[in-house]
C-alpha positions in Angstrom: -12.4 9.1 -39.4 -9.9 10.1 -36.8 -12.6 10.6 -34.2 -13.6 6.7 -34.9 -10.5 5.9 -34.3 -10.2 7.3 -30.9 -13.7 6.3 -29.8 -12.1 2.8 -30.9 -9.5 3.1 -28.4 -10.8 4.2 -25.7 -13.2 0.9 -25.8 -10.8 -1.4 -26.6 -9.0 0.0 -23.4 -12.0 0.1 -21.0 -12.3 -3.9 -19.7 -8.8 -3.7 -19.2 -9.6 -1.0 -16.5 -12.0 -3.1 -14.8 -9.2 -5.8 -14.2 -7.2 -3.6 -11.4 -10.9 -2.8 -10.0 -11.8 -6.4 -9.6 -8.1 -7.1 -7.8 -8.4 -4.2 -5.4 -12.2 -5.0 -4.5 -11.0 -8.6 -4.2 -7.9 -7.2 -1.4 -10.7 -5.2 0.5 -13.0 -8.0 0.6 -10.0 -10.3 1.7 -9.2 -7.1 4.6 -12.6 -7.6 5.7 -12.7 -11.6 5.8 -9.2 -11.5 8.0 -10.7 -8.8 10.8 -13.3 -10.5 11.1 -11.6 -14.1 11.7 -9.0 -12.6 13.2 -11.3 -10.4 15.7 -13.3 -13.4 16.2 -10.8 -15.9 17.2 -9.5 -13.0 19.7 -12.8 -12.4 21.3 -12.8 -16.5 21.9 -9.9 -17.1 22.9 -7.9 -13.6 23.9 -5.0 -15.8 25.6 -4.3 -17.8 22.3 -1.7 -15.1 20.5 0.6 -17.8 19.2 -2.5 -19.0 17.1 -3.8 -15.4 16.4 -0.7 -15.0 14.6 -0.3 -17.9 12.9 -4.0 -16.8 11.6 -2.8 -14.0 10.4 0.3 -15.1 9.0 -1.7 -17.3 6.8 -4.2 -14.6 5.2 -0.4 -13.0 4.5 0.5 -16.3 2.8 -3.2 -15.8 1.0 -2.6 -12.1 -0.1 0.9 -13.0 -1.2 -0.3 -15.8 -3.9 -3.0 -13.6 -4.8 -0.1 -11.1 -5.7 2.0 -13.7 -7.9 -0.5 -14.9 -10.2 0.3 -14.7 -13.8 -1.9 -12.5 -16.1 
């Protein structure tokens, strides 16, 4: 009986492990998205750095309401 309880446990704990995986793949995928605007806008225009960082100021912004949403 105890050892149904822990195998109970354990898989009542398991999708809540999957959460944090989803948020961190979600952050890389978000990494990835912002070098490649970021590096694409610089190889168009390389003289533009007030806009390169506003760019990059608002994929911050992005990443920061990401961070605050409520569970």
């Amino acid at each position: 009986m105890k050892l149904h309880n822990a195998i109970t446990r354990t898989q009542k704990t398991s999708p809540t492990q999957s959460v944090p995986e989803k948020s961190i793949d979600k952050k890389k995928w978000l990494k990835v998205i912002e070098f490649a605007v970021v590096g694409f806008a610089t190889w168009c225009d390389p003289t533009a750095g007030g806009l390169i960082f506003l760019l990059r100021f608002c994929f911050q912004i992005l990443q920061a309401l990401q961070n605050d949403r409520p569970k």
